[in-house]
Steps between C-alpha positions, in 0.01 A plus 500: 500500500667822389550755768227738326272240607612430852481908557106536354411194756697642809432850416109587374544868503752473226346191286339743264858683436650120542241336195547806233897448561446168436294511151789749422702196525284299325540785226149637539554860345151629616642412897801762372280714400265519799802544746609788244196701579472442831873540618659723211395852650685420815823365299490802328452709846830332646690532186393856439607601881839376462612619161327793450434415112150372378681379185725318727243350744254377207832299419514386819157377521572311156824329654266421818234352272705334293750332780126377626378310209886323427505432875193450672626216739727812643223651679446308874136577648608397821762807554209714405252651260553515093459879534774513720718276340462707149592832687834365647540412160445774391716728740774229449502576117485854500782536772680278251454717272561845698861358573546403143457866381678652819841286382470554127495864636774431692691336196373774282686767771784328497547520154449880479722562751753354337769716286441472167746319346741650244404562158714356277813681356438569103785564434723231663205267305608644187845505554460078545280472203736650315780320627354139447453643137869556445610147705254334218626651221865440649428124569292527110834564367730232651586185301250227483674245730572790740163658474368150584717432783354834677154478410495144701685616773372835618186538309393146584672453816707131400837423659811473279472092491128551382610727217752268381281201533245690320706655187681114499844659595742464727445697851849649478385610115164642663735746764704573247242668265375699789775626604561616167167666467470639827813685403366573184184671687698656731718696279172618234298575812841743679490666162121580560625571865252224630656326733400117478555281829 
């Protein structure tokens, strides 16, 4: 015997609240319904007193509603009546909600008071656009075997052994090529008085 039942037998003053909560569970909509019209203005009442915001509190009283008819079994006649079990609910949900709003506030502050961060330097963006223009056209120019060598290892991030292994020469071969074009860049770039690390 579910507890619903145990509570309308122990407790007669509440069997009427106890049998519509029950049809709820047995997905009677009308039993929704009727516990909607009577208990909704007083839902409303609590939610309205504690935020402030009719918007708000008719939200409320849809959360309240809607927790009843996914939950019924929640509700226990023998702690007391469905109209007071619907306004703690009520006053539980719009506290909730009160101390939502109050930290997003708080997080919202926060973030105003903060300094606003640095906007970013146009000209030292420039000055690197322009720079990885000339170190392309500077690696552009190298030698095919050298060209490949670099490309691999800084613009693809591989070690010397994978460049060797992947251009099928020998890893002493691979160093030897970039050592040859990193000098290469170096000097074009010092002509363009880039300095290339």
């Amino acid at each position: 015997m579910s507890s619903l039942a145990l509570v309308a037998d122990v407790h007669p003053a509440v069997t009427k609240d106890v049998r519509l909560v029950q049809r709820i569970a047995a997905g009677d909509e009308t039993a929704l319904t009727h516990i909607y019209d009577q208990f909704a203005p007083t839902v409303f009442g609590v939610a309205r007193r504690v935020l402030g915001d009719v918007t708000a509190a008719e939200d409320v009283v849809q959360e309240v509603f809607v927790s009843l008819w996914e939950r019924p079994h929640a509700f226990d006649g023998a702690r007391g009546t469905l109209a007071a079990w619907l306004g703690m609910l009520a006053h539980r949900r719009a506290v909730d909600r009160v101390r939502r709003e109050e930290a997003s506030h708080r997080r919202a502050d926060a973030m105003a008071a903060q300094p606003p961060s640095a906007p970013p330097d146009i000209d030292e963006a420039v000055s690197s656009l322009w720079v990885g223009e000339r170190v392309r056209a500077a690696v552009q120019d190298l030698p095919e075997e050298q060209r490949a060598c670099v490309n691999l290892a800084y613009f693809e991030g591989k070690t010397y052994v994978e460049v060797a292994e992947l251009l099928g020469i020998p890893e002493g071969t691979a160093k030897s090529r970039m050592r040859l074009a990193l000098r290469k860049l170096a000097d074009r770039l010092d002509v363009e008085g880039i300095s290339w690390h």
